[in-house]
ZAMI-292807 format. One record per residue (C-alpha): residue in three letters; chain; x, y, z. Coordinates in steps of 0.02 Angstrom, whole numbers, plus 50000, padded with zeros to 5 digits. Example, Ala and Ser with C-alpha at 12.3 -4.5 7.8 and 13.67 -1.06 7.14 Angstrom:
<zakols>
ZAKOL,ALA,A,50615,49775,50390
ZAKOL,SER,A,50684,49947,50357
</zakols>
This chain:
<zakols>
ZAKOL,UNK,A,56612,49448,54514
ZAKOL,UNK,A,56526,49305,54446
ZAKOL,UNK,A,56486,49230,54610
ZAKOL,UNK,A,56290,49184,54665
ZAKOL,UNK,A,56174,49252,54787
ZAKOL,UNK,A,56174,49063,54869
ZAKOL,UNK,A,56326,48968,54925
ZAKOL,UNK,A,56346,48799,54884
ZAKOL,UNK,A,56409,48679,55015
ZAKOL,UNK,A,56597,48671,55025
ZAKOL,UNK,A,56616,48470,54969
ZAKOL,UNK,A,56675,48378,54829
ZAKOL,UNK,A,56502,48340,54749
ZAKOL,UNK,A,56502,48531,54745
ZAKOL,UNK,A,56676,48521,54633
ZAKOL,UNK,A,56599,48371,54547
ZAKOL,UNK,A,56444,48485,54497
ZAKOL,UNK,A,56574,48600,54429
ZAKOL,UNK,A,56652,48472,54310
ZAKOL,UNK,A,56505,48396,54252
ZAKOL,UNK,A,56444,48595,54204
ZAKOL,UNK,A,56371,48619,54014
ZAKOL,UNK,A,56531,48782,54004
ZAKOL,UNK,A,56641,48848,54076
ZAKOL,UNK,A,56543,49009,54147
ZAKOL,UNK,A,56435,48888,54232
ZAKOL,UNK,A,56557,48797,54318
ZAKOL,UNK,A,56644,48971,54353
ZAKOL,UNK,A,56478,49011,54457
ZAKOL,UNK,A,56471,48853,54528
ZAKOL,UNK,A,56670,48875,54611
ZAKOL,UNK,A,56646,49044,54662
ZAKOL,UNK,A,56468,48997,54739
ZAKOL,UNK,A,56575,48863,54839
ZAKOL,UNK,A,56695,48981,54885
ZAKOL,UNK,A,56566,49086,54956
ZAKOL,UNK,A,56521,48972,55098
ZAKOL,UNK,A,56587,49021,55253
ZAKOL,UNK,A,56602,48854,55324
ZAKOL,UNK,A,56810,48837,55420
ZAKOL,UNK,A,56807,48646,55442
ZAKOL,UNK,A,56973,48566,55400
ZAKOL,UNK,A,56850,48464,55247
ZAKOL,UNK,A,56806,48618,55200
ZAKOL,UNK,A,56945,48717,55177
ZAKOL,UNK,A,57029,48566,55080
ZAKOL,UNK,A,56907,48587,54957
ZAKOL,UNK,A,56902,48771,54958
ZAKOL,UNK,A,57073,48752,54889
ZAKOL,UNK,A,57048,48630,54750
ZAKOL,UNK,A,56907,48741,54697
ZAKOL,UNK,A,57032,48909,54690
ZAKOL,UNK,A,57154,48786,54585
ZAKOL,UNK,A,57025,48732,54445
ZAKOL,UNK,A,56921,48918,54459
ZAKOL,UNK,A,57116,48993,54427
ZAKOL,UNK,A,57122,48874,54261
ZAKOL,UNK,A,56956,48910,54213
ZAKOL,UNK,A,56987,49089,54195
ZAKOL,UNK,A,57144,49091,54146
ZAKOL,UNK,A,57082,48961,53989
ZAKOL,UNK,A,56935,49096,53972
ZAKOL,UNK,A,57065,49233,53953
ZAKOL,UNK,A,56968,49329,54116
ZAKOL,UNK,A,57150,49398,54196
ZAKOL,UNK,A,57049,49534,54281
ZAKOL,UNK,A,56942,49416,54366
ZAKOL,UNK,A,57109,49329,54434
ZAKOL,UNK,A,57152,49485,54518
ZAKOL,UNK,A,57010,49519,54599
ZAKOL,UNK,A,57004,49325,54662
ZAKOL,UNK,A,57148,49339,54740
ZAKOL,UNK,A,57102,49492,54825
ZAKOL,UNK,A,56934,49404,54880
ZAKOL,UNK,A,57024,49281,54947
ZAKOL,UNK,A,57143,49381,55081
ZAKOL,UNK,A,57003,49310,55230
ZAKOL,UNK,A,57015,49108,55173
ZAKOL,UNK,A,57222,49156,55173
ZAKOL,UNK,A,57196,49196,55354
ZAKOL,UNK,A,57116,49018,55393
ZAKOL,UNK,A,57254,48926,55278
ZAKOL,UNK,A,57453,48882,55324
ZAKOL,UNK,A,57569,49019,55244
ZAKOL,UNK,A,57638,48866,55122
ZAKOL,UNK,A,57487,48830,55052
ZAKOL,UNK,A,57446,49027,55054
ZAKOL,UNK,A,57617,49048,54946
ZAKOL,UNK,A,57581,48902,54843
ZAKOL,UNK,A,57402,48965,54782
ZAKOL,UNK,A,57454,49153,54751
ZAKOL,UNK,A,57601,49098,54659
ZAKOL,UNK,A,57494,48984,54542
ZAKOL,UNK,A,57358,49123,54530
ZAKOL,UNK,A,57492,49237,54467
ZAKOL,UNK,A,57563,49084,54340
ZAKOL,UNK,A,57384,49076,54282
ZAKOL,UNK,A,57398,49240,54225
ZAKOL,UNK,A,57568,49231,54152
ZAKOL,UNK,A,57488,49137,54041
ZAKOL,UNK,A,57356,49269,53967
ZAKOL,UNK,A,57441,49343,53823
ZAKOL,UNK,A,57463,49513,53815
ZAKOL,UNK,A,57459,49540,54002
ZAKOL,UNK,A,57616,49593,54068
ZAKOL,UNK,A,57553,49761,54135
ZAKOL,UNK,A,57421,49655,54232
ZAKOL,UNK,A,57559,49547,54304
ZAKOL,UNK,A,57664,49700,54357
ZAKOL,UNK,A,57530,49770,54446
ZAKOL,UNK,A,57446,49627,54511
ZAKOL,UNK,A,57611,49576,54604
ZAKOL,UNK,A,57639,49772,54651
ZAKOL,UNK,A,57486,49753,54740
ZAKOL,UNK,A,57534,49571,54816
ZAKOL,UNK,A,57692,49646,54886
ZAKOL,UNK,A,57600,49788,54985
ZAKOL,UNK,A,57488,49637,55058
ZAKOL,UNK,A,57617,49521,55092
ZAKOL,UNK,A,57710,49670,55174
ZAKOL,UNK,A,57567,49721,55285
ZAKOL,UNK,A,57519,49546,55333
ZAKOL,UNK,A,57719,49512,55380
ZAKOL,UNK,A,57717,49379,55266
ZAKOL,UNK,A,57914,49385,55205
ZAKOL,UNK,A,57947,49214,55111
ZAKOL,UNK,A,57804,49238,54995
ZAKOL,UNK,A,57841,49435,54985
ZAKOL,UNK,A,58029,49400,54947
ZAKOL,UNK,A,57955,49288,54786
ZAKOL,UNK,A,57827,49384,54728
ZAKOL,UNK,A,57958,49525,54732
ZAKOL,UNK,A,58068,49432,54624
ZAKOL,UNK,A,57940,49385,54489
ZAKOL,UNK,A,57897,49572,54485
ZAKOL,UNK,A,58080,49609,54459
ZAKOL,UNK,A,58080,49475,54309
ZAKOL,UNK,A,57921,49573,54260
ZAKOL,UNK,A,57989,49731,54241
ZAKOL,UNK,A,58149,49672,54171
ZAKOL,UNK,A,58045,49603,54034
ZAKOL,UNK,A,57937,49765,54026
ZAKOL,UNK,A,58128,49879,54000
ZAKOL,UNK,A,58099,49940,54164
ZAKOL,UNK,A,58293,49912,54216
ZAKOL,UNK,A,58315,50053,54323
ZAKOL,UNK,A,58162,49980,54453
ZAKOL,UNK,A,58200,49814,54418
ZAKOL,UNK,A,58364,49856,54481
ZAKOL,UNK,A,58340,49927,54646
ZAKOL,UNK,A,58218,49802,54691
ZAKOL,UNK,A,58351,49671,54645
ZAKOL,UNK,A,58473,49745,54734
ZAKOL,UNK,A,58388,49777,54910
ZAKOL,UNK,A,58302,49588,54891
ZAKOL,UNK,A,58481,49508,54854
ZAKOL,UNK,A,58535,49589,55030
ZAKOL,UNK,A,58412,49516,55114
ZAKOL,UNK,A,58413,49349,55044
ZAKOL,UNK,A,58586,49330,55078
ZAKOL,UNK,A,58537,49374,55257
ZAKOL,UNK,A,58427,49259,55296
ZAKOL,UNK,A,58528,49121,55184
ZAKOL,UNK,A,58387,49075,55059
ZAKOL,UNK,A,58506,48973,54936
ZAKOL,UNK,A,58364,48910,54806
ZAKOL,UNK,A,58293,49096,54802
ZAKOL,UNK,A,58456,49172,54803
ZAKOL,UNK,A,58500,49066,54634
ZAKOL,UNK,A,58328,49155,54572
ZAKOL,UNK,A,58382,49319,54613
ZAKOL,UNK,A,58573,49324,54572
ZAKOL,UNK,A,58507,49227,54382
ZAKOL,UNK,A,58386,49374,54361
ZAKOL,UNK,A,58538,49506,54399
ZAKOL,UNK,A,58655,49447,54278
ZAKOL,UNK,A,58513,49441,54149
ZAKOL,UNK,A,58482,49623,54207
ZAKOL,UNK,A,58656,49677,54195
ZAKOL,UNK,A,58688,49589,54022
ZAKOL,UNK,A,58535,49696,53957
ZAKOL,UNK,A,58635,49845,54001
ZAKOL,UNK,A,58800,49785,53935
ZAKOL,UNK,A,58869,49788,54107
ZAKOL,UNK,A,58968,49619,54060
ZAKOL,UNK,A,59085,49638,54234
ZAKOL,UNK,A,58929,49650,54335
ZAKOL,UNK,A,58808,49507,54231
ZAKOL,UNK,A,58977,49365,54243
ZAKOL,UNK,A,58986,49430,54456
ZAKOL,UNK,A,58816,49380,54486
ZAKOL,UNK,A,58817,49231,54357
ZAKOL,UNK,A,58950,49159,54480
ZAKOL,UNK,A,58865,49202,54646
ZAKOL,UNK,A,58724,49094,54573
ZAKOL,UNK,A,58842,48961,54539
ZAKOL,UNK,A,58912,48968,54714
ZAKOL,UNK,A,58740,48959,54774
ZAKOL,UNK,A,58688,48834,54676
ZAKOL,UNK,A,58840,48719,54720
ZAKOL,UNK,A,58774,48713,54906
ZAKOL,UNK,A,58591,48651,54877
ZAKOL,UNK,A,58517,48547,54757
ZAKOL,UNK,A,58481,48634,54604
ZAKOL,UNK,A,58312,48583,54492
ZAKOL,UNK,A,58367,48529,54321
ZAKOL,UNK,A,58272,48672,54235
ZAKOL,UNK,A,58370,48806,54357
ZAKOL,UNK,A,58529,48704,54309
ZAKOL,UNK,A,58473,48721,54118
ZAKOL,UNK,A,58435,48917,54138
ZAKOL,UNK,A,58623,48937,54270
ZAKOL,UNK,A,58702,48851,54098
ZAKOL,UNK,A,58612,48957,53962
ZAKOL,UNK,A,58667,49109,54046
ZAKOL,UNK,A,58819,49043,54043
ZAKOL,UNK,A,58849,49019,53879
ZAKOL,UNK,A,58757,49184,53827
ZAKOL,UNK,A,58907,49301,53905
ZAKOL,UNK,A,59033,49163,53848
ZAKOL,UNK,A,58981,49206,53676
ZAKOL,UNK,A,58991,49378,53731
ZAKOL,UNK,A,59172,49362,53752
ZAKOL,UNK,A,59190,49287,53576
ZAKOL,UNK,A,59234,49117,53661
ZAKOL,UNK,A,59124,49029,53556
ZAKOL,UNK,A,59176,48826,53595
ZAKOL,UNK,A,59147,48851,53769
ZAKOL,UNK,A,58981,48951,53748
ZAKOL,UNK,A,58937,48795,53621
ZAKOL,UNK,A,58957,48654,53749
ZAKOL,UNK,A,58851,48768,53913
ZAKOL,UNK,A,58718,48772,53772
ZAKOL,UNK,A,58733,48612,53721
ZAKOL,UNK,A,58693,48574,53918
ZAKOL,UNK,A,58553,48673,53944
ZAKOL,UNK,A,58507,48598,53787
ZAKOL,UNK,A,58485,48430,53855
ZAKOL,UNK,A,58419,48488,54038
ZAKOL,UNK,A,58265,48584,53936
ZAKOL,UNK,A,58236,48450,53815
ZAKOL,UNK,A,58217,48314,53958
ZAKOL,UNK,A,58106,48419,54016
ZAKOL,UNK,A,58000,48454,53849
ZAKOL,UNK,A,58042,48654,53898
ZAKOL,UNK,A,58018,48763,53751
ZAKOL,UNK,A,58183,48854,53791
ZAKOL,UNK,A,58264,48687,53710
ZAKOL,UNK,A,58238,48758,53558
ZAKOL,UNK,A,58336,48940,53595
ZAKOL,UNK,A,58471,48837,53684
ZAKOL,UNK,A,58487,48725,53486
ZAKOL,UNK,A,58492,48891,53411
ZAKOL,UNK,A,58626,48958,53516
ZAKOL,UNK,A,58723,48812,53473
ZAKOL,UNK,A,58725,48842,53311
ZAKOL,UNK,A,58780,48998,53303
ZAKOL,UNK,A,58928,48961,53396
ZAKOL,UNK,A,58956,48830,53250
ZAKOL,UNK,A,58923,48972,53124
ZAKOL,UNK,A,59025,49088,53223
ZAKOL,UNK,A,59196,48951,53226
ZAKOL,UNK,A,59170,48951,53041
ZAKOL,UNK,A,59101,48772,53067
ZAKOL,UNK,A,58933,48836,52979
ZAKOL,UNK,A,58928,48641,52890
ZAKOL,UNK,A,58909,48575,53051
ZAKOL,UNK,A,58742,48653,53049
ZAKOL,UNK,A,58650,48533,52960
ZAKOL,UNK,A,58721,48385,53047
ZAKOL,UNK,A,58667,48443,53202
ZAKOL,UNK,A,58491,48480,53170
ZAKOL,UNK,A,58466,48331,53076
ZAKOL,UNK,A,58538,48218,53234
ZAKOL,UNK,A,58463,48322,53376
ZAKOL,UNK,A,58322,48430,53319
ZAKOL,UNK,A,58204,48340,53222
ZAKOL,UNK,A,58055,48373,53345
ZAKOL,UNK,A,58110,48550,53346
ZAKOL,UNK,A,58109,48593,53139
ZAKOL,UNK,A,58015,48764,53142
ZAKOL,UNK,A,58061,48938,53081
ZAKOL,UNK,A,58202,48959,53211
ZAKOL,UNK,A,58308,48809,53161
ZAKOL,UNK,A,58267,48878,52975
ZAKOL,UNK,A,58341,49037,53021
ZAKOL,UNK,A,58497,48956,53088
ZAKOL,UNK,A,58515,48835,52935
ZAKOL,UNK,A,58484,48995,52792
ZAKOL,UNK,A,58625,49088,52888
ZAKOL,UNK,A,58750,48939,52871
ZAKOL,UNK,A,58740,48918,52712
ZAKOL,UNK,A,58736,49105,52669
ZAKOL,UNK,A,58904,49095,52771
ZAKOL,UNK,A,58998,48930,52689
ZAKOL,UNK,A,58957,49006,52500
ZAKOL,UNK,A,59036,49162,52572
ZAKOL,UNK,A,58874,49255,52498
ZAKOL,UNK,A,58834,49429,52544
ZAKOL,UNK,A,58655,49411,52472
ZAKOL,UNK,A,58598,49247,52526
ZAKOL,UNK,A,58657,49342,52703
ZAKOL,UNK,A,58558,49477,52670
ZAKOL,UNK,A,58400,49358,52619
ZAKOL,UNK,A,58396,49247,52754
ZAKOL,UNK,A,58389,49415,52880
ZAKOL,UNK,A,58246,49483,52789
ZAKOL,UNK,A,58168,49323,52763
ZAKOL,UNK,A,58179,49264,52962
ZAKOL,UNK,A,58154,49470,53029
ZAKOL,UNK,A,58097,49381,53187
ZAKOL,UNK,A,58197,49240,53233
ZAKOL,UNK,A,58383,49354,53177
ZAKOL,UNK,A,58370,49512,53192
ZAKOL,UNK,A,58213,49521,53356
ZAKOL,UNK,A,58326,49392,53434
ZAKOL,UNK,A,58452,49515,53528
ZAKOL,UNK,A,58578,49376,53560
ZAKOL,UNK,A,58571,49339,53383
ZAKOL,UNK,A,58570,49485,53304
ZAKOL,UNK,A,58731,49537,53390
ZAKOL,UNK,A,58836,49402,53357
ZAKOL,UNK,A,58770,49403,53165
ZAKOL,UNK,A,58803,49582,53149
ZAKOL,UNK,A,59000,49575,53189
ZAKOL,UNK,A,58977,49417,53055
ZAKOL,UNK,A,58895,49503,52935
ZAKOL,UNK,A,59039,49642,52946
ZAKOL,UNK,A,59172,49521,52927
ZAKOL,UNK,A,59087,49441,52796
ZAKOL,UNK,A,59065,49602,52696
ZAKOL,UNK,A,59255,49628,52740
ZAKOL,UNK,A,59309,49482,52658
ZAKOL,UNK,A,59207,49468,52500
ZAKOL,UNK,A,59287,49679,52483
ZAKOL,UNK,A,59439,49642,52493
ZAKOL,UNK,A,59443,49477,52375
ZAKOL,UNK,A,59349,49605,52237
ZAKOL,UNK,A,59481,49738,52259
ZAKOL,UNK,A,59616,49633,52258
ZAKOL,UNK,A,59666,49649,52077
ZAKOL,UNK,A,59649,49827,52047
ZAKOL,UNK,A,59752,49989,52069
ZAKOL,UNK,A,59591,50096,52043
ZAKOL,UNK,A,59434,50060,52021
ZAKOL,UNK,A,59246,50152,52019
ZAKOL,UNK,A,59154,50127,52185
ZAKOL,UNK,A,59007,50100,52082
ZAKOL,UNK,A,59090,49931,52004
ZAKOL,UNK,A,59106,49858,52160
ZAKOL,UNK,A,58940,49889,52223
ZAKOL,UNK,A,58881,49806,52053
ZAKOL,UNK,A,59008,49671,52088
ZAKOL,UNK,A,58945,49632,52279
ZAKOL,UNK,A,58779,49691,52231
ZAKOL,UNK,A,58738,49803,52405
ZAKOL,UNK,A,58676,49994,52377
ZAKOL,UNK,A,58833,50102,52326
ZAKOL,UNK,A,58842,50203,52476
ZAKOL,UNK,A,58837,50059,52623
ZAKOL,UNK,A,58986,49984,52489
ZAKOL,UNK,A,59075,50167,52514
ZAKOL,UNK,A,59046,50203,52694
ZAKOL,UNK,A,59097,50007,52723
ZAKOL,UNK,A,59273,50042,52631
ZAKOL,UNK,A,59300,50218,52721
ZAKOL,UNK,A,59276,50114,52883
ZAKOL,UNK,A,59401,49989,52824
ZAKOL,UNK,A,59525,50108,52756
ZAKOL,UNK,A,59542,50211,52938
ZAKOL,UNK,A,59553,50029,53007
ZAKOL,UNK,A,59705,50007,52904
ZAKOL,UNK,A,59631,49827,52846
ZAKOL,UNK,A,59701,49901,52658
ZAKOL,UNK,A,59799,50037,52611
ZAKOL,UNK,A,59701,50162,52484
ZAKOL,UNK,A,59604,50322,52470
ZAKOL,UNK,A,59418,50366,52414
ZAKOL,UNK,A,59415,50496,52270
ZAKOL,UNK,A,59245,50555,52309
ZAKOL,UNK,A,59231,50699,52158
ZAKOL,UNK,A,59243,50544,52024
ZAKOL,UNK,A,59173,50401,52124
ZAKOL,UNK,A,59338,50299,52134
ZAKOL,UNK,A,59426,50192,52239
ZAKOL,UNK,A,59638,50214,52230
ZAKOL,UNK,A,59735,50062,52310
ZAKOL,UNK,A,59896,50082,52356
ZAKOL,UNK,A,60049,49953,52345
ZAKOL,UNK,A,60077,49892,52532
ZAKOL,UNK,A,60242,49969,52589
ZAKOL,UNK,A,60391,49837,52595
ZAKOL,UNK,A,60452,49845,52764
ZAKOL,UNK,A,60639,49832,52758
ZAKOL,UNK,A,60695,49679,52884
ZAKOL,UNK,A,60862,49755,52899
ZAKOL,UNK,A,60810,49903,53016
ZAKOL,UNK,A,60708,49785,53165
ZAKOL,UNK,A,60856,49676,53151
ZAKOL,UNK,A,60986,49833,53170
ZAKOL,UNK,A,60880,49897,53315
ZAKOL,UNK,A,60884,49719,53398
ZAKOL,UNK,A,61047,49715,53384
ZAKOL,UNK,A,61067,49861,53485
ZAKOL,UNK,A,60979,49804,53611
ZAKOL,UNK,A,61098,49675,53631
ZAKOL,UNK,A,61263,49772,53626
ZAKOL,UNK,A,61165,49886,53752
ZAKOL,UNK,A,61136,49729,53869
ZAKOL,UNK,A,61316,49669,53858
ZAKOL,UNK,A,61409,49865,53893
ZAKOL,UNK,A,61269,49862,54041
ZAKOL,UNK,A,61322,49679,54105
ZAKOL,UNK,A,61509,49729,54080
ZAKOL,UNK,A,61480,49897,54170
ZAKOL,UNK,A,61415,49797,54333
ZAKOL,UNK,A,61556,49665,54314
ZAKOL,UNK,A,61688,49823,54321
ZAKOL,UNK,A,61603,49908,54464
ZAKOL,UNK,A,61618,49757,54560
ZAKOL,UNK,A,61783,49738,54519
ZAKOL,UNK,A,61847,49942,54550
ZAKOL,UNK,A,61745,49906,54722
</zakols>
């Protein structure tokens, strides 16, 4: 604790003492010197508060997460003297501050553990009920489905209980994101329209409206229903970049792989050159290397632009999904146009021809031969691929057969006409 001996005075030439300090240790020791005075006044506590708002950015800009932990634990007394908003509002921003420490998720998920077993004891439920769903985000983040998941559930129960729409938007958002990491797409589109239904009732912030229309279009795409998934990005797109959120730029890149994905891959361009000039970085690169790997049809440029942007394709789960079912038709296509003129040919030729490692080419063909996309066989003992002539299928037996089916309608139709007759 890097608190004083002394206490200052709890006044705002205290917190002006604190700005006007050489560093920031020294104004550090100046808040928590401040915050050490035991004076209750009304003045007092006011600026008690604005001193736990700039000592929380202090540390957090000096990286000292562990000494945010153990402020808000030293604070539990001045809570007691406080309303429960303002209470809510300070933990919550103590726990931003250290969102914002990098590499510090473990501290998160145990600094809110903790909050929830004080918020708990102290009967404190509205604070409790959010701190429980930023842990839940927490541990979603952290792979931790199984916990995150029966928190979520017993929280959702008693949200909708006590009729908390804004939180219960929170909460039903963070459970389809939780059931679309599992690939439990029934479950993730349920509670993607319970937050909608929610969300109709109340007003909804534009950046919860941005992140209700991202998830949206995520298990659109899912579905392979690409245009629709295209325009929910396209409006969480504009929500986020109103709001200069950095998630504008994943919502741009979504949108183009829909284009990509509609075989509209020359859109690409146009669209980053109209929209997304402020957001030119790797991840629009990534987007614009795959498009044009896709409109020359090229296998290698494919291949290039996943090695070349590791982190933006294949890191990006999302992406990486969608790509891989692209990169398999892709592959699919440029087989079957080098195939197409032989009766046999060495496996080894193609691979040459495609230029990919001989034995993805041969397990990719084995896959497409059991998926009857062309009729052939692999000779394995000299390395060759046979193709056989598709068989003709005679028209004249489906039309025989339908005509069956006809004659047996009619002798049915006559057979009730006669029975009604005889009767």
């Amino acid at each position: 604790m890097a608190s004083s001996v002394s206490h200052l005075p709890a006044t705002t030439e205290s917190l002006e003492l604190a700005s006007e300090a050489k560093s920031r240790s020294a104004a550090i020791t100046i808040l928590y010197r401040v915050l050490d005075n035991p004076t209750a006044s009304s003045e007092a506590l006011r600026v008690k508060e604005q001193a736990v708002i700039k000592l929380s950015d202090l540390l957090r800009e000096e990286n000292r997460g562990e000494d945010l932990r153990g402020l808000l634990t030293t604070l539990r007394p001045f809570f007691a003297l406080i309303p429960k908003a303002k209470t809510a509002k300070i933990v919550r921003g103590i726990i931003d501050s250290v969102a914002k420490i990098p590499n510090s998720t473990d501290l998160q998920i145990s600094l809110c553990k903790e909050m929830v077993e004080w918020t708990r004891s102290e009967k404190r439920t509205f604070l409790r009920q959010r701190v429980e769903a930023r842990l839940a985000a927490l541990l979603m983040e952290s792979k931790e489905y199984s916990e995150a998941l029966t928190l979520l559930s017993g929280l959702v129960k008693e949200v909708r209980r006590l009729d908390d729409k804004l939180l219960l938007v929170d909460i039903d958002l963070l459970e389809s994101k939780l059931h679309f990491s599992l690939r439990n797409l029934p479950k993730a589109k349920a509670a993607l329209t319970a937050a909608r239904t929610a969300a109709n009732a109340i007003y909804v912030p534009p950046a919860q409206q941005g992140t209700i229309d991202l998830q949206s279009g995520i298990l659109h795409a899912e579905e392979k229903d690409y245009k629709t998934a295209y325009s929910y990005f396209f409006e969480a797109f504009e929500a986020f970049n109103a709001l200069d959120d950095p998630r504008a730029v994943y919502s741009l890149k979504y949108m183009l792989l829909c284009k990509i994905m509609v075989n509209q891959a020359e859109d690409v361009a146009g669209i980053i050159s109209s929209k997304a000039l402020k957001f030119l970085g790797p991840e629009l690169d990534a987007m614009k290397a795959v498009a044009d790997a896709y409109a020359k049809r090229s296998l290698k440029l494919f291949e290039t632009s996943l090695q070349d942007f590791k982190a933006q394709l294949d890191e990006d789960p999302i992406v990486h999904r969608h790509l891989s079912s692209l990169y398999d038709t892709l592959l699919e296509q440029n087989l079957c146009r080098l195939i197409e003129p032989f009766s046999r040919v060495e496996i080894a030729h193609i691979a040459s021809l495609i230029e990919l490692p001989l034995e993805h080419v041969e397990k990719k063909l084995s896959q497409m031969i059991l998926d009857k996309k062309f009729a052939g066989t692999l000779d394995q003992g000299v390395g060759c691929l046979i193709i056989f002539e598709d068989p003709k299928t005679d028209a004249i037996f489906p039309a025989t057969l339908e005509t069956i089916q006809n004659m047996g309608k009619v002798v049915d139709s006559l057979f009730v006409r006669s029975a009604k007759i005889m009767a």
